[in-house]
N, C-alpha and C positions, 0 to 999 in steps of 0.2 A: 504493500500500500504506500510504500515512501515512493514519491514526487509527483505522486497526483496533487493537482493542482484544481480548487475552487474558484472559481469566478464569482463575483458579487459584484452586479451591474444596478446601480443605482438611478434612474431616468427620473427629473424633476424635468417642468414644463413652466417655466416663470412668466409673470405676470412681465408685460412690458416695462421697459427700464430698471429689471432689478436684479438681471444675471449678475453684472457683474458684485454687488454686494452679497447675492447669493453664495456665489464660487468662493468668496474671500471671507465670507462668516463658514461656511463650510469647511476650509482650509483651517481656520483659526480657533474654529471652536465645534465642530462634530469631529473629525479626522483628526486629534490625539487622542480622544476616546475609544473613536474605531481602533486605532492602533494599540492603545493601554488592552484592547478585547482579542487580539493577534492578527488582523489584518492589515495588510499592507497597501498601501497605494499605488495602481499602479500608472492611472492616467486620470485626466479632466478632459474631458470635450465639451468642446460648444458649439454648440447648429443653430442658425448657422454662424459661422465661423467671425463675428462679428456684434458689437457690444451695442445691438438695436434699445433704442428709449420708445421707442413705436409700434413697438413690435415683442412677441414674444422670444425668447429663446428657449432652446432645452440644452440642459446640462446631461451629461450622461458619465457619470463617473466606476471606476471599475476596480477594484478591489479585488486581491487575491488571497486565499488563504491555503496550508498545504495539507491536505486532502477532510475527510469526515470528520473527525476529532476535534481538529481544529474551527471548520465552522461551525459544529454544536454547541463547542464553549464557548464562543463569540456569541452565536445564537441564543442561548440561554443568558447569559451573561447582560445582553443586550434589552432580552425580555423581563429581565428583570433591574433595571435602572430607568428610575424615575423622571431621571433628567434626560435620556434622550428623547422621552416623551415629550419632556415640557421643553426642549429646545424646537424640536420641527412643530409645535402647536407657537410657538414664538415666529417661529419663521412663514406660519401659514399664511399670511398677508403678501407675501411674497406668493406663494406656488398655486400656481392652477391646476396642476396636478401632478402625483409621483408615484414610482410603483418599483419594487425592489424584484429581481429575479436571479437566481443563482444557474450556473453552466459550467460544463466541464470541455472541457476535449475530446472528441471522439474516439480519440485513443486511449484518455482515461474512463470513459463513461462504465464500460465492463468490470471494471476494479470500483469505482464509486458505488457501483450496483452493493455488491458485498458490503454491508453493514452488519 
């Protein structure tokens, strides 16, 4: 089971003009958390590719972890702190909408299988 790798794909959909305080409250105050829980960072994206006041953007951030174990303690870890809760209900003025999804490799999917 060593070096399967979890994905945790984060998609936010922001309200016009507020990616980029988004991305930067995000960076500064959800993502030592996430990382205190053992995920890593791996990338920030922005669509489109450009910091619209008019328009909305999506953020899609992507976080790895190494393999099952590791995202269930995040996982639980996660579900039970109060404050991530009360930080994204803080930020909800901001998001139009968000939706979290985990993925593997197709190479790893067979080994993730076995839990």
């Amino acid at each position: 089971m060593t070096g399967q790798i979890i994905y945790v794909v984060d998609r936010v959909v922001l309200q016009p003009g507020y990616a980029k305080d988004f991305v930067e409250a995000y960076g500064r105050e959800y993502a030592p958390t996430a990382r205190d829980r053992g995920m890593t960072l791996d990338r920030i994206l922005v669509s489109p590719p450009i910091w619209f006041e008019d328009e909305s953007n999506t953020v899609t951030v992507l976080w790895t972890l190494p393999g099952q174990a590791a995202w269930w303690k995040a996982a639980i870890e996660g579900r039970h702190d109060p404050g991530l809760a009360a930080w994204w209900t803080k930020m909800d003025y901001m998001i139009v909408e968000r939706s979290r999804s985990m993925a593997g490799t197709v190479e790893d999917v067979d080994g993730l299988c076995d839990v």
